[in-house]
N, C-alpha and C positions, 0 to 999 in steps of 0.2 A: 288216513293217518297223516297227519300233518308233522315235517321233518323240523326235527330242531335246528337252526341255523347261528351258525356264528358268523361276525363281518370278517370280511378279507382286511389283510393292514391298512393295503388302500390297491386300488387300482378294481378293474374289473376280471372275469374269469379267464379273459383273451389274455389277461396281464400275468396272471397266474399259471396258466399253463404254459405261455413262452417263457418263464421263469424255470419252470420245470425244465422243459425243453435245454435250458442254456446247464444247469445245473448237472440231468444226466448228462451231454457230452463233456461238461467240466468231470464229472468222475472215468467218463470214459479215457478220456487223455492220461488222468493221473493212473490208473489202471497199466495203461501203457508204457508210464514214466517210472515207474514202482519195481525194484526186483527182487522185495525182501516176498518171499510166499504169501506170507502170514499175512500182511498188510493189502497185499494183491486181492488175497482170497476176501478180503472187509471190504474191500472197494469193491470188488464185480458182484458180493452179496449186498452191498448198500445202492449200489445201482438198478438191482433185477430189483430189489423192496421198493426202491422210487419208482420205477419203470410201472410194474405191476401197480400200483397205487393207483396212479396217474391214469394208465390206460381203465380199470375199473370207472374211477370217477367219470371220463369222458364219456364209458357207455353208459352209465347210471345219467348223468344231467347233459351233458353238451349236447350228444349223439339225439337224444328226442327234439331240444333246439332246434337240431340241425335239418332234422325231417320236417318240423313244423313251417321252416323260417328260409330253406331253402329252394330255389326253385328247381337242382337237381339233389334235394338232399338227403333222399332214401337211395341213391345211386352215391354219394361220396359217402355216405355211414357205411355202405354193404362192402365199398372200397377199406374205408377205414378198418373195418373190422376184420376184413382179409388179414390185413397188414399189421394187425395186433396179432393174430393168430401164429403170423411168421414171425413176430417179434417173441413170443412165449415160449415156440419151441427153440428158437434160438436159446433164451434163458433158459429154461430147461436145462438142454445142452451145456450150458455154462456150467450150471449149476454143479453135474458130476463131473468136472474135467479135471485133472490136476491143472493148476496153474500155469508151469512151469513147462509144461507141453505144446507145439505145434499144432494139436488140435483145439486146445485154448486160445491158441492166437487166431489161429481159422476162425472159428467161433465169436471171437471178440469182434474181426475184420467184419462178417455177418452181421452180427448186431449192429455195429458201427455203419454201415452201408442202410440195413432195414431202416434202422433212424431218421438217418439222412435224409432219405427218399421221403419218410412221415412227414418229418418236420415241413418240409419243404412243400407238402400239401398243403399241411396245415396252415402254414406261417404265410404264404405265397398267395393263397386260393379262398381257402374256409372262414381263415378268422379274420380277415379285412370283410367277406360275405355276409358275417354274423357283426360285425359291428355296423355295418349298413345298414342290416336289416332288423337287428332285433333294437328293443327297447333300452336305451344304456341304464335304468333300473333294475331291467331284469338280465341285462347280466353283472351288473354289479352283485346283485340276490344272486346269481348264478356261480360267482367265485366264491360265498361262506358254502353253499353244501356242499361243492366241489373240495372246500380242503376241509370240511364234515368227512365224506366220503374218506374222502384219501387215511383219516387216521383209526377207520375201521374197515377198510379194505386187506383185502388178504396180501400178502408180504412176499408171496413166491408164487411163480407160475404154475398157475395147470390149465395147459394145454388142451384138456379134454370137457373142460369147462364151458355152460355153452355163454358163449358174449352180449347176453342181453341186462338188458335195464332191471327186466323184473327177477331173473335170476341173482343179480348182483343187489339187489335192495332186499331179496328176501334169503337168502342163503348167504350171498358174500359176509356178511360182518360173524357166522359161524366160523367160516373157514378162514375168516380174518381172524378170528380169536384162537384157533389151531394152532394157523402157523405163526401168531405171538409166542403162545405159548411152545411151538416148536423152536422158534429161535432162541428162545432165554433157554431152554435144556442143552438147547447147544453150543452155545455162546454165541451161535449168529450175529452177525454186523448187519443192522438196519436203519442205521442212520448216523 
């Protein structure tokens, strides 16, 4: 089954997810800069819906990349996808917390650290690795499915989900169209 792909604006998939990258810590800050609830609770729900996006799409296309293309790269996906795990139940966590509470801030501190630690693989390590090595066509082709992916990936964490390629190409865009349809019932903030 051949995937429909749209062009990224411009740049490659490395471009696009350190985009991402900059963008959740930018809501993460505002998160922390924020004291009205209401707006708190749109921002930590717009960030778990970017987070979760992002992290599907890299197991769905970068993550096979990365096993194909790297010479320790079935060891830094089993890594990466630890690390997604701990970032999910962290959201999760967010998810039911009041805002306004110390264990929100706990919570947010977590996420903000798991982050950290991601990016700093990714950004430091991986994606300098993959623009060495792979074809700068195929990740150019590799950022339209990547933000393909992301606007049918599912919107909220579950944790219990398991983190592969073929689970997220053949179920994700169900459970992406759920929690769509779970967010407008609720008036969810996802973007």
């Amino acid at each position: 089954m051949e995937e429909t792909v749209t062009s990224p604006q411009n740049g490659d998939v490395i471009d696009v997810l350190v985009a991402d990258h900059r963008d959740v810590t930018a809501l993460i800050a505002n998160i922390r800069s924020v004291t009205d609830p209401m707006i708190r609770r749109d921002l930590t729900d717009t960030a778990i819906s970017e987070l979760v996006r992002h992290a599907v799409a890299e197991e769905m296309y970068v993550y096979p990349v990365m096993k194909k293309y790297l010479p320790e790269g079935e060891k830094a996906v089993e890594h990466d996808i630890e690390e997604h795990k701990e970032l999910e139940e962290t959201m999760k966590r967010l998810e039911g917390l009041d805002v306004e509470t110390s264990e929100f801030v706990q919570a947010l501190n977590r996420l903000e650290d798991l982050l950290a630690d991601h990016v700093q693989d990714e950004e430091s390590e991986q994606f300098p690795e993959l623009r060495r090595r792979v074809p700068a066509e195929e990740l150019t082709e590799l950022a339209g499915k990547v933000e393909s992916a992301k606007k049918l990936a599912p919107t909220r964490p579950h944790p219990g989900a398991p983190n592969s390629e073929l689970f997220h190409k053949l179920v994700g865009p169900g459970v992406g169209l759920v929690d769509r349809l779970r967010d407008k019932l609720t008036g969810r903030a996802t973007k």
